[in-house]
PDB file of N, H, CA, C and O in Angstrom:
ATOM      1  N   UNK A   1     115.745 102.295  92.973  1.00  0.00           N
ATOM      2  CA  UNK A   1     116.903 101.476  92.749  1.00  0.00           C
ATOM      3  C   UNK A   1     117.607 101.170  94.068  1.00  0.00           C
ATOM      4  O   UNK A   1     118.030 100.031  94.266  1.00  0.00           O
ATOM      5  N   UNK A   2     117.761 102.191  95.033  1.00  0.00           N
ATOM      6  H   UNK A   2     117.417 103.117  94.872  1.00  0.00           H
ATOM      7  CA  UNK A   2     118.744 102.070  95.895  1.00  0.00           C
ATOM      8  C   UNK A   2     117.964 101.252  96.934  1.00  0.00           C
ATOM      9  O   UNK A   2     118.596 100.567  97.738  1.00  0.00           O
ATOM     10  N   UNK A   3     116.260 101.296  96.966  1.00  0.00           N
ATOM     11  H   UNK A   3     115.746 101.852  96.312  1.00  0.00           H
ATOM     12  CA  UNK A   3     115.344  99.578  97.293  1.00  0.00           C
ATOM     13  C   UNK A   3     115.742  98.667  97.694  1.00  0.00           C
ATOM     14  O   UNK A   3     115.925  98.177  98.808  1.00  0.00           O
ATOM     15  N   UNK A   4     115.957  98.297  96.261  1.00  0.00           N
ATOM     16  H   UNK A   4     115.808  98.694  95.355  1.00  0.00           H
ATOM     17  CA  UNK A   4     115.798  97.279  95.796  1.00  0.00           C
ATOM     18  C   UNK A   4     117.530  96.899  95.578  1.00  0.00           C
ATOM     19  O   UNK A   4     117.910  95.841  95.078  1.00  0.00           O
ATOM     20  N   UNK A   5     118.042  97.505  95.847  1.00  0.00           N
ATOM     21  H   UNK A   5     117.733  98.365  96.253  1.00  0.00           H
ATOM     22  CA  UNK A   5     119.695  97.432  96.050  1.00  0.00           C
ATOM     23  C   UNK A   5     120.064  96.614  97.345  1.00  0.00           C
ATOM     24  O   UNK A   5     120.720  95.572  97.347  1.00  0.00           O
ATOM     25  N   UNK A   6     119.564  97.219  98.391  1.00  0.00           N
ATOM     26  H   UNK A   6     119.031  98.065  98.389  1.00  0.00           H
ATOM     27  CA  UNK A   6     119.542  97.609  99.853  1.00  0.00           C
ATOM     28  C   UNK A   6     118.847  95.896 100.104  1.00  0.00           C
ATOM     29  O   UNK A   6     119.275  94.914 100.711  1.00  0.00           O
ATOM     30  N   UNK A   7     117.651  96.148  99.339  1.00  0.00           N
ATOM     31  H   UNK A   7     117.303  96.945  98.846  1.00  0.00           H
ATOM     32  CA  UNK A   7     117.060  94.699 100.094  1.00  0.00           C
ATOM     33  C   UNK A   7     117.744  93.359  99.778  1.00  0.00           C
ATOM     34  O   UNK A   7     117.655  92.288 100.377  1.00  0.00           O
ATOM     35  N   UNK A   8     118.366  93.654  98.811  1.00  0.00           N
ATOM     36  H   UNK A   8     118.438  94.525  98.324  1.00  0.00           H
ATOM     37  CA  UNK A   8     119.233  92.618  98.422  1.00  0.00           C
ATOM     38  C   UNK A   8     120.112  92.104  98.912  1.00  0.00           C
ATOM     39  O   UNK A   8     120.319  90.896  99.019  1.00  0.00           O
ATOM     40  N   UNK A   9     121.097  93.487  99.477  1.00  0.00           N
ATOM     41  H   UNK A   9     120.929  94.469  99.390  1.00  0.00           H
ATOM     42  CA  UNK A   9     122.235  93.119 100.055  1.00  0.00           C
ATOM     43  C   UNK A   9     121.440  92.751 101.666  1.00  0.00           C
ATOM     44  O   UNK A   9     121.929  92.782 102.795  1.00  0.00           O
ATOM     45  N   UNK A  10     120.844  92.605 101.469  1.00  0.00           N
ATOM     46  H   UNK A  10     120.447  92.580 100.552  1.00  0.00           H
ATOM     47  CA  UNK A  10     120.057  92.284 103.358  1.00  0.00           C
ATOM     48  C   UNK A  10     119.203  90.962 103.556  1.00  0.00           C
ATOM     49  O   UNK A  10     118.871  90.479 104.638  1.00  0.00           O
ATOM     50  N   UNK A  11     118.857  90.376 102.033  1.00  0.00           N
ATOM     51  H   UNK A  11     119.127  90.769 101.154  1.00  0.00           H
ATOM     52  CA  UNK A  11     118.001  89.548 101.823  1.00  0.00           C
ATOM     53  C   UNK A  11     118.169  88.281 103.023  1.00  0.00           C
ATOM     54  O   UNK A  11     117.078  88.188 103.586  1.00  0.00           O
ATOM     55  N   UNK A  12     119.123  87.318 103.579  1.00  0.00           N
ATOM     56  H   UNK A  12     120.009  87.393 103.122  1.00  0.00           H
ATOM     57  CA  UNK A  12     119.933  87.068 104.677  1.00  0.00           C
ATOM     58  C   UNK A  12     119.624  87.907 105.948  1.00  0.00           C
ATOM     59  O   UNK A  12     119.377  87.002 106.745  1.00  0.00           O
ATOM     60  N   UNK A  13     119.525  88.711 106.427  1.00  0.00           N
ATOM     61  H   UNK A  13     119.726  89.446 105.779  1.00  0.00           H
ATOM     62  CA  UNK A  13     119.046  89.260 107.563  1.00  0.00           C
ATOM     63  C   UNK A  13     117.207  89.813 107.861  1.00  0.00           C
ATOM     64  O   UNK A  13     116.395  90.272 107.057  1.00  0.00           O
ATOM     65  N   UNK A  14     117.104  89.587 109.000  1.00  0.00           N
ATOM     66  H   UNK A  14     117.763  89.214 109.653  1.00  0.00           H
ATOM     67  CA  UNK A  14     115.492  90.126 109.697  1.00  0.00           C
ATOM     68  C   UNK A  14     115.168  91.652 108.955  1.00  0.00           C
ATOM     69  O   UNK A  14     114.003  92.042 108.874  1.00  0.00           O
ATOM     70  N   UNK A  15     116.435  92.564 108.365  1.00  0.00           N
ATOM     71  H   UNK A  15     117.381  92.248 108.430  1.00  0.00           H
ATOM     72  CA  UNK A  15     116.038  93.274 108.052  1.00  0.00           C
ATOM     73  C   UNK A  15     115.165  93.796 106.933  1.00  0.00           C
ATOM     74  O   UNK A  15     115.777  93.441 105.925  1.00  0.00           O
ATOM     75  N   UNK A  16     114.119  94.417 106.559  1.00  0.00           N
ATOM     76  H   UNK A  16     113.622  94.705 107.378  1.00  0.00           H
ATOM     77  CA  UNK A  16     113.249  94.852 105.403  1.00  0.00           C
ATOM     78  C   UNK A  16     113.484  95.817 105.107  1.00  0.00           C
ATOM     79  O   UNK A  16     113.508  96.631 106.030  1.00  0.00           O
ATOM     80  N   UNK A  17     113.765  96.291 103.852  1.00  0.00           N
ATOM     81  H   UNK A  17     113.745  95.630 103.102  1.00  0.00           H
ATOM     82  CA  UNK A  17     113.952  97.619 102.806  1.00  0.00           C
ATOM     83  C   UNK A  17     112.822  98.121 102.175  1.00  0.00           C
ATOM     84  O   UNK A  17     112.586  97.316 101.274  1.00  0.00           O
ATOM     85  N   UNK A  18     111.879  99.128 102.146  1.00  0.00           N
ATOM     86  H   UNK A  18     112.071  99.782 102.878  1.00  0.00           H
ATOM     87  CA  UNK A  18     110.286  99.366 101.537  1.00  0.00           C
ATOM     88  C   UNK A  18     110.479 100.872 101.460  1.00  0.00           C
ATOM     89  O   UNK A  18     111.026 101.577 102.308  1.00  0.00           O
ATOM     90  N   UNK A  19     110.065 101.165 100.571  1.00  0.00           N
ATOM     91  H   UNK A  19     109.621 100.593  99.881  1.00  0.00           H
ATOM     92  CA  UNK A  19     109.789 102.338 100.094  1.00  0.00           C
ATOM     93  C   UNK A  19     108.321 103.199 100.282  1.00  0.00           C
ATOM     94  O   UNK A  19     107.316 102.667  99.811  1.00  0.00           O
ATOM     95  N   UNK A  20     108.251 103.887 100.636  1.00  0.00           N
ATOM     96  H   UNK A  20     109.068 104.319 101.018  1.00  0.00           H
ATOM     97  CA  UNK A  20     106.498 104.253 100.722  1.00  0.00           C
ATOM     98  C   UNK A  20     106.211 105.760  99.825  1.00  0.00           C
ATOM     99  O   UNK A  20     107.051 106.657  99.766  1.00  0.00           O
ATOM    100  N   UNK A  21     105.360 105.796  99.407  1.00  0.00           N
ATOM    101  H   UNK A  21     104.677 105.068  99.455  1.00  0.00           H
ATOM    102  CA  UNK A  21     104.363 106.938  99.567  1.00  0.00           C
ATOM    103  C   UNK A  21     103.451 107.802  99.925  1.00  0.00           C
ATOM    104  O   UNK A  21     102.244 107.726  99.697  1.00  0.00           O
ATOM    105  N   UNK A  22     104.095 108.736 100.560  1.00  0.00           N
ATOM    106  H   UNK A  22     105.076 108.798 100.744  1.00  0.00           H
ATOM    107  CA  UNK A  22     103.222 109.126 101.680  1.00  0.00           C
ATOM    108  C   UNK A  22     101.650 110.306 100.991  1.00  0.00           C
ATOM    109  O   UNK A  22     100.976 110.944 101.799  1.00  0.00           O
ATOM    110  N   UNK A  23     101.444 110.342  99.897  1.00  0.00           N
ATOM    111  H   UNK A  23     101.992 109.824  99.240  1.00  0.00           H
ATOM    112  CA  UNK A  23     100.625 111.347  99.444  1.00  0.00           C
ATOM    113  C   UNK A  23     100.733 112.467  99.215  1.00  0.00           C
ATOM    114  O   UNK A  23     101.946 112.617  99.363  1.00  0.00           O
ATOM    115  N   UNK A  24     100.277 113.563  98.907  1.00  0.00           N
ATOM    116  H   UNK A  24      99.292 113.441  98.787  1.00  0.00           H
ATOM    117  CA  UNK A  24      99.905 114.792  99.260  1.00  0.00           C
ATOM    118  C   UNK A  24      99.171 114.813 100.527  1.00  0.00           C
ATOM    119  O   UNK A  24      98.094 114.227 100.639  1.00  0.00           O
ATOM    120  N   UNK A  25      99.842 115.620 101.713  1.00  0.00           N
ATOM    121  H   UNK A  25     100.717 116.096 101.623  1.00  0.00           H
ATOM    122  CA  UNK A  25     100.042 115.436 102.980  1.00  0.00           C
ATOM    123  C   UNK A  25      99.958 116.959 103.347  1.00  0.00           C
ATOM    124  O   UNK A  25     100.623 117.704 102.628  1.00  0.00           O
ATOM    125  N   UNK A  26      99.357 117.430 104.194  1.00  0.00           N
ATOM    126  H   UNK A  26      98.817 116.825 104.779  1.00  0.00           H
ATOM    127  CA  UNK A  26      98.829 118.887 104.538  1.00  0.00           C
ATOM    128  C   UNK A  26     100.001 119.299 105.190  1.00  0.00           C
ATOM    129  O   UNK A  26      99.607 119.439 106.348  1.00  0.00           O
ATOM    130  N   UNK A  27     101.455 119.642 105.172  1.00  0.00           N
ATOM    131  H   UNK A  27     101.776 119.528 104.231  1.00  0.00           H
ATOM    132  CA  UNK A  27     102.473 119.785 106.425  1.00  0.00           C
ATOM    133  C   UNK A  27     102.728 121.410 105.874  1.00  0.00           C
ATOM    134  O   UNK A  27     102.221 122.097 104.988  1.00  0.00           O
ATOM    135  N   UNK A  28     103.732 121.608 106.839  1.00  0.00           N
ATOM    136  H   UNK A  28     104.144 121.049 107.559  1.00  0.00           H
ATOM    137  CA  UNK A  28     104.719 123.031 106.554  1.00  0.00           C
ATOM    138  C   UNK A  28     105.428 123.042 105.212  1.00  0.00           C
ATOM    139  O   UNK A  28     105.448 123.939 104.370  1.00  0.00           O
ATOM    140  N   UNK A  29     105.930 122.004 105.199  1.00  0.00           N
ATOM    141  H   UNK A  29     105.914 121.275 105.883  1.00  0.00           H
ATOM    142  CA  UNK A  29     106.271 121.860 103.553  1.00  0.00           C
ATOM    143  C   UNK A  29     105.902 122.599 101.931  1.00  0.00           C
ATOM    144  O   UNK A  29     106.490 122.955 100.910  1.00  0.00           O
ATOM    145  N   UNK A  30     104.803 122.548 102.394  1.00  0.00           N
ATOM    146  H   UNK A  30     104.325 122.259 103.224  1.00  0.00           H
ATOM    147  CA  UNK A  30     103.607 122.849 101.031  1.00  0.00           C
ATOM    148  C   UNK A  30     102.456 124.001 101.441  1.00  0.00           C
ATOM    149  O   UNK A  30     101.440 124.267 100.799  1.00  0.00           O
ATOM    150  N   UNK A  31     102.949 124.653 102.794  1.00  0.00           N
ATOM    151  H   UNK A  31     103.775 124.436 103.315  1.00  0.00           H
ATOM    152  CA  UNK A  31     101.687 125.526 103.444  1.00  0.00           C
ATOM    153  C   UNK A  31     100.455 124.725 104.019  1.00  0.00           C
ATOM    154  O   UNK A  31      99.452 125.392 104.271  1.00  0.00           O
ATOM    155  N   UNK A  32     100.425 123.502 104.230  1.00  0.00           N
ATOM    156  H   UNK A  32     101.240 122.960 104.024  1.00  0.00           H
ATOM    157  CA  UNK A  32      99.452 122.891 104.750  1.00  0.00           C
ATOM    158  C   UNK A  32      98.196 123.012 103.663  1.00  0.00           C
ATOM    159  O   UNK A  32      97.103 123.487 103.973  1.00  0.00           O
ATOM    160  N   UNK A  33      98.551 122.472 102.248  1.00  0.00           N
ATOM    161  H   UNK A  33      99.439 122.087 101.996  1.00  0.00           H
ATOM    162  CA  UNK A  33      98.185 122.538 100.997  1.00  0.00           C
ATOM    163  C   UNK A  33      97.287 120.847 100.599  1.00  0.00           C
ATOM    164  O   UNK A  33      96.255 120.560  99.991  1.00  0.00           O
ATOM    165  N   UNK A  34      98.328 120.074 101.308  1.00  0.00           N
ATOM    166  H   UNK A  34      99.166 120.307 101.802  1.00  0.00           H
ATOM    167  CA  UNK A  34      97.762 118.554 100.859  1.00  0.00           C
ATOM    168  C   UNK A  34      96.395 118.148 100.810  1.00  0.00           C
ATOM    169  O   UNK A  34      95.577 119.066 100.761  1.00  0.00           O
ATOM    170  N   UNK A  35      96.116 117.389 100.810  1.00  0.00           N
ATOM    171  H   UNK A  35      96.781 116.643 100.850  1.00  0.00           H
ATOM    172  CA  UNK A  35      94.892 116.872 101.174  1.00  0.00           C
ATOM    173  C   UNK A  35      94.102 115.770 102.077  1.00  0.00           C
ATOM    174  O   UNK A  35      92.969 115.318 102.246  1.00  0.00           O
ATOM    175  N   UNK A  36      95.582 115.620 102.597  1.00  0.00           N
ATOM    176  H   UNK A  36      96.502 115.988 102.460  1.00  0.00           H
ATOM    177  CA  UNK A  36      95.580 114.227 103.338  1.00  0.00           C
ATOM    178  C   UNK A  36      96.229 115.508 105.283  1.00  0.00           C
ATOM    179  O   UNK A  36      96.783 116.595 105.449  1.00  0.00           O
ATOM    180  N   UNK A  37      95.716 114.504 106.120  1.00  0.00           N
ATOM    181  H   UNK A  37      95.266 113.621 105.985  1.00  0.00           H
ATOM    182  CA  UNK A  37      96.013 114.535 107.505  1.00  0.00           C
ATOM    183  C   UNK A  37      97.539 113.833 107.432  1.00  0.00           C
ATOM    184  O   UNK A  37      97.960 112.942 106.695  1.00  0.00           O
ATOM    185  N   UNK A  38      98.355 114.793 108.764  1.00  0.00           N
ATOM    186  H   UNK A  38      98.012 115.517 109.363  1.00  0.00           H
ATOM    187  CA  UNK A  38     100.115 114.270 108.853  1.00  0.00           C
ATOM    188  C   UNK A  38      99.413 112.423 109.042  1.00  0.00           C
ATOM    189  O   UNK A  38      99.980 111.547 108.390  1.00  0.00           O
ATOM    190  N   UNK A  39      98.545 112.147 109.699  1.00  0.00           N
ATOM    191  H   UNK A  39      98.084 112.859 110.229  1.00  0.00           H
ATOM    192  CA  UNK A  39      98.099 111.512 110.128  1.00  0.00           C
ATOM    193  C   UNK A  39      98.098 109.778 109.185  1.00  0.00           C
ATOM    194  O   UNK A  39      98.425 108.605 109.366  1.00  0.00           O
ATOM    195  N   UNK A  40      97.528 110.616 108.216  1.00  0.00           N
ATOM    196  H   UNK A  40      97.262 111.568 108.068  1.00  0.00           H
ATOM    197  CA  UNK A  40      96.988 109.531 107.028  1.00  0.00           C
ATOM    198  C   UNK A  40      98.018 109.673 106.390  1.00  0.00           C
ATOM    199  O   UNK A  40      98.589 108.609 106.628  1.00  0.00           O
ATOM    200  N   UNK A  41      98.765 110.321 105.644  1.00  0.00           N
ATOM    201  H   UNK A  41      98.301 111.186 105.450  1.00  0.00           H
ATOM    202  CA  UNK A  41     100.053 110.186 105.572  1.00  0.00           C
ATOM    203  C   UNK A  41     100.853 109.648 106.040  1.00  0.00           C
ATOM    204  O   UNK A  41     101.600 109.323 105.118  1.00  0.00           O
ATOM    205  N   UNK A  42     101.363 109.188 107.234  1.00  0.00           N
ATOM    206  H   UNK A  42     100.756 109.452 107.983  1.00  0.00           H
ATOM    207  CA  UNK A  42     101.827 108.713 108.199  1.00  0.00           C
ATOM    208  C   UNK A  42     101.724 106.826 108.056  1.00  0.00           C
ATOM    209  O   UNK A  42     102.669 106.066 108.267  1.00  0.00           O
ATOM    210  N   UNK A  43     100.658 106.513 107.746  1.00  0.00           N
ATOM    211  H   UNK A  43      99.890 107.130 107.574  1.00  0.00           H
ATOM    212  CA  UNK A  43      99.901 105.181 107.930  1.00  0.00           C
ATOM    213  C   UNK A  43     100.692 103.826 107.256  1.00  0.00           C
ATOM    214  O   UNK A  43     101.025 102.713 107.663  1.00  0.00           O
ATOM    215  N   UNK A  44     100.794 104.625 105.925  1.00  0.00           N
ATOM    216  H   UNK A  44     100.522 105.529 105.594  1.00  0.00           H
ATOM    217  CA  UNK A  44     101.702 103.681 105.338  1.00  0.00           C
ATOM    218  C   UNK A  44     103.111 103.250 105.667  1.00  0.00           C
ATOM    219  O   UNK A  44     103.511 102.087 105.697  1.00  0.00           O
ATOM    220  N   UNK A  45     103.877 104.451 105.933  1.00  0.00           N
ATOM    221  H   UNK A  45     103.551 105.397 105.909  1.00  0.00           H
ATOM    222  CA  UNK A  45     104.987 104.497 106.636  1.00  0.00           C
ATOM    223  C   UNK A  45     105.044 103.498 108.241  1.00  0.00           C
ATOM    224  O   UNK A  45     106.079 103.109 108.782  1.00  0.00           O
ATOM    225  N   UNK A  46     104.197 103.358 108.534  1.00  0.00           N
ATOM    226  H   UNK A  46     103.356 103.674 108.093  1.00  0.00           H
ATOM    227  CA  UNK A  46     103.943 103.239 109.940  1.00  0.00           C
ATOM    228  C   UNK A  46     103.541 101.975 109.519  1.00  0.00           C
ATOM    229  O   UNK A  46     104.404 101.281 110.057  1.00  0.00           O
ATOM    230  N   UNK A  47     102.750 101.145 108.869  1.00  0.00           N
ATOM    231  H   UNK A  47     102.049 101.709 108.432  1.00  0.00           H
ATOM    232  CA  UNK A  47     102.455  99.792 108.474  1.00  0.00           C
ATOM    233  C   UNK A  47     103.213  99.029 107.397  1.00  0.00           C
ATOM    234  O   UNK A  47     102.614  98.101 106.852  1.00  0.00           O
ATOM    235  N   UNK A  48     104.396  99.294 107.045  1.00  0.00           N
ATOM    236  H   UNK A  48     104.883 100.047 107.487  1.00  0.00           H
ATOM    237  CA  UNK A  48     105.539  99.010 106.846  1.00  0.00           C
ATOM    238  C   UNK A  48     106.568  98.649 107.577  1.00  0.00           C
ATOM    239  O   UNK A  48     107.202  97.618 107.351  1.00  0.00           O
ATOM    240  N   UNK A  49     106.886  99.631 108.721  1.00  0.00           N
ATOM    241  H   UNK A  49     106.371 100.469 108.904  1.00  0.00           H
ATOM    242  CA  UNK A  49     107.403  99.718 109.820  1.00  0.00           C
ATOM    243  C   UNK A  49     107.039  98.228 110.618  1.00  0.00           C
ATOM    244  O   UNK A  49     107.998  97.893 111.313  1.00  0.00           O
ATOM    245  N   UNK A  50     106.159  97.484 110.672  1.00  0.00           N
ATOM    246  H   UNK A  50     105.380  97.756 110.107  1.00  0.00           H
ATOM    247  CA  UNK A  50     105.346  97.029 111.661  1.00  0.00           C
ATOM    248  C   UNK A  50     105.097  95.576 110.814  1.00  0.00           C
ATOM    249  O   UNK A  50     104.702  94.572 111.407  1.00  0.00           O
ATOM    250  N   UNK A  51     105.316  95.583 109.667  1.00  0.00           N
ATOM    251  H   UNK A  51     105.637  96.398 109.185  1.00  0.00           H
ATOM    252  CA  UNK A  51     105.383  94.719 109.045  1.00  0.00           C
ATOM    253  C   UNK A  51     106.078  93.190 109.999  1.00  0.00           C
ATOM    254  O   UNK A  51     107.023  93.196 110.787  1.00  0.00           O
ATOM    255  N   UNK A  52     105.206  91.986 109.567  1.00  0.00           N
ATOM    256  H   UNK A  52     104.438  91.981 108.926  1.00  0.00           H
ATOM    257  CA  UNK A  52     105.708  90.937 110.275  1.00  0.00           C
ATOM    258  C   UNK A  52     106.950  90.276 109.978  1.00  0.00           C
ATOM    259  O   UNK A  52     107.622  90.972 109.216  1.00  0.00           O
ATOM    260  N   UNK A  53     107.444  89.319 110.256  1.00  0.00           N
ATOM    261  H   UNK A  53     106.899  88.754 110.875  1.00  0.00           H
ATOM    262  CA  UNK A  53     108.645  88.495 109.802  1.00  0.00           C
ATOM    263  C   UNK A  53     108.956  88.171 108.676  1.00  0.00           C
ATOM    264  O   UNK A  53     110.068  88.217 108.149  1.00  0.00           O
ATOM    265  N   UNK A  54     107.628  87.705 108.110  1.00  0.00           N
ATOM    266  H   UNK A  54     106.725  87.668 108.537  1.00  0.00           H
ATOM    267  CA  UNK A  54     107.486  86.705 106.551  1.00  0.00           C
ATOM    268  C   UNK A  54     107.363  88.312 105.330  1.00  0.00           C
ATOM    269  O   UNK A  54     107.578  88.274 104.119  1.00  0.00           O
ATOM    270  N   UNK A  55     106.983  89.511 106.110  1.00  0.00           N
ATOM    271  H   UNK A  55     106.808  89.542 107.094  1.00  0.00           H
ATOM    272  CA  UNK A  55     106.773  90.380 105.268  1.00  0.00           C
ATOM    273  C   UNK A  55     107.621  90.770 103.840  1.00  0.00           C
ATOM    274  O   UNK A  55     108.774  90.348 103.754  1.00  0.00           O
ATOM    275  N   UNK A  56     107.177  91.399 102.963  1.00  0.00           N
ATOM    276  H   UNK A  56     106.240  91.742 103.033  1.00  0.00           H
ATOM    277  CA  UNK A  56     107.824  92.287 102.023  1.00  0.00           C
ATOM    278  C   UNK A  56     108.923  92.519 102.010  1.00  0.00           C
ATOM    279  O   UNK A  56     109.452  92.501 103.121  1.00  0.00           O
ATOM    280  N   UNK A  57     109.721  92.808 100.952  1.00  0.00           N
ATOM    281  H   UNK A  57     109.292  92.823 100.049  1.00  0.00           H
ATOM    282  CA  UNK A  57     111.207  93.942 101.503  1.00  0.00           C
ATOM    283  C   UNK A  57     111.463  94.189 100.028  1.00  0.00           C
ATOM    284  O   UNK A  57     111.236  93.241  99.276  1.00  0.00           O
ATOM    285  N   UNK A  58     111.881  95.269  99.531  1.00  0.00           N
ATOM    286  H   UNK A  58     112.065  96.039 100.141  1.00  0.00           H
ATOM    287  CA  UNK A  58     112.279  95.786  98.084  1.00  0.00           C
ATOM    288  C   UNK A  58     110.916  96.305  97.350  1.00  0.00           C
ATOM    289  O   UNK A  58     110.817  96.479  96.135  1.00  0.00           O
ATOM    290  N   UNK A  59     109.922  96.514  98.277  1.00  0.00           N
ATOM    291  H   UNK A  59     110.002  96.373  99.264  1.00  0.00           H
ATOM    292  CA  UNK A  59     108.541  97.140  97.730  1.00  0.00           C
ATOM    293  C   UNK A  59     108.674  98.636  97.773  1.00  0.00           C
ATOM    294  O   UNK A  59     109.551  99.129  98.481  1.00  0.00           O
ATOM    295  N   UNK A  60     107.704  99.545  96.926  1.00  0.00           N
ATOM    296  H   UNK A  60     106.991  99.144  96.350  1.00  0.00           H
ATOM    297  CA  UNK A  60     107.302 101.026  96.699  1.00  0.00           C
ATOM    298  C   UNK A  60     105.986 100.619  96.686  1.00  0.00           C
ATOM    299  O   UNK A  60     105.384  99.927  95.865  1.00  0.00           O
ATOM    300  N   UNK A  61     105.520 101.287  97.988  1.00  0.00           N
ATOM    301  H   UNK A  61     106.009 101.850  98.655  1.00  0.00           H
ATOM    302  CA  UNK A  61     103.860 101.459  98.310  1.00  0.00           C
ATOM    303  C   UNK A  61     103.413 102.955  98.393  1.00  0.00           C
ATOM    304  O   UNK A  61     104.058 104.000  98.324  1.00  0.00           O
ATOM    305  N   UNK A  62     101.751 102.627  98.609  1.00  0.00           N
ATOM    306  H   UNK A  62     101.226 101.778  98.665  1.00  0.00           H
ATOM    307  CA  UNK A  62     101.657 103.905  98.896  1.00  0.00           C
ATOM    308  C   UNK A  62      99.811 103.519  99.137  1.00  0.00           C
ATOM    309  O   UNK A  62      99.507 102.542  98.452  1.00  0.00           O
ATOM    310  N   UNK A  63      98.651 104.074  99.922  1.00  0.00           N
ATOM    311  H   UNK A  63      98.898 104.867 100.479  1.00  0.00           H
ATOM    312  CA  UNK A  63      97.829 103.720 100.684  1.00  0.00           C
ATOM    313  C   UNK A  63      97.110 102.622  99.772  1.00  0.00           C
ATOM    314  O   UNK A  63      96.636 101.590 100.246  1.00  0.00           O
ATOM    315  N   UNK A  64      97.087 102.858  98.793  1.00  0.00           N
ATOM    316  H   UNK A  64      97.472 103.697  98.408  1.00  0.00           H
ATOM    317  CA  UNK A  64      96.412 101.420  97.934  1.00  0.00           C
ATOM    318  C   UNK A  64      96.996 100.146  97.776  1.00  0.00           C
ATOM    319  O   UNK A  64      96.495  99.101  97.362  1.00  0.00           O
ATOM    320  N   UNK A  65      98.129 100.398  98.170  1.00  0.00           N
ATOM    321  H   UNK A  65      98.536 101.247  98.506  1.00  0.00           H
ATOM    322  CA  UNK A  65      99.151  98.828  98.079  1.00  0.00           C
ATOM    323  C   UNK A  65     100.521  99.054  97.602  1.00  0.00           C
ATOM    324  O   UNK A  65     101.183 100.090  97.671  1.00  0.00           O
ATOM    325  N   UNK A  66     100.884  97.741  97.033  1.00  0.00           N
ATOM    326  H   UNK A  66     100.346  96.899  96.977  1.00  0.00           H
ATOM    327  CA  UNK A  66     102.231  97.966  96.097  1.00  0.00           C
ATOM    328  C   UNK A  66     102.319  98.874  94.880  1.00  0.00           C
ATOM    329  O   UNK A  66     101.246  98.863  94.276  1.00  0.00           O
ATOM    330  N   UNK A  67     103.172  99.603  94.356  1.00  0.00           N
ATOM    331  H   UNK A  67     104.043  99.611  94.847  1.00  0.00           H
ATOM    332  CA  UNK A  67     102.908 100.025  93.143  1.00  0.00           C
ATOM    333  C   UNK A  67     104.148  99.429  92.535  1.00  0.00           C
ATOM    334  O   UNK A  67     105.113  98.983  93.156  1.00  0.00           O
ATOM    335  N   UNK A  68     103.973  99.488  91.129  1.00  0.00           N
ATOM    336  H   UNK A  68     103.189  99.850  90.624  1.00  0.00           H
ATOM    337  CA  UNK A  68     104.860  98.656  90.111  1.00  0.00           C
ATOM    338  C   UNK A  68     105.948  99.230  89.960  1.00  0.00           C
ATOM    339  O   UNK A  68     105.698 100.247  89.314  1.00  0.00           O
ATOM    340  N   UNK A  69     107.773  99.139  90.329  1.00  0.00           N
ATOM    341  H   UNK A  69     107.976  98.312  90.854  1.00  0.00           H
ATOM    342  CA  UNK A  69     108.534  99.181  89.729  1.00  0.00           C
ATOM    343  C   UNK A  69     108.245  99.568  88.585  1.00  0.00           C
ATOM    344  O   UNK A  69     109.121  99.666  87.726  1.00  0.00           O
TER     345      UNK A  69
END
């Protein structure tokens, strides 16, 4: 909600609002339990980040793509 709130009130500015999912992620968190590298975890977050001009904003992803509201 707070997304898709955010992107709204921004919709007018360069800025993008995205949500990600980072996986089950091997960190200190969980004992290094995940199954994923900080690494690969990381990716989505990081290609969001990096996203171009025309990009997204008010999305929840996660390494397969968008996921559905």
């Amino acid at each position: 909600m707070l997304t898709v709130q955010l992107a709204y009130e921004l919709r007018d500015t360069a800025i993008k609002v995205n949500s990600a999912d980072p996986g089950y992620t091997a960190t200190d968190l969980n004992g290094h339990r995940g199954h994923q590298t900080i690494r690969e975890g990381a990716a989505e977050a990081v290609r969001l980040a990096l996203l171009p001009d025309g990009g997204p904003t008010g999305t929840f992803s996660n390494s397969k793509g968008v996921v559905p509201w």
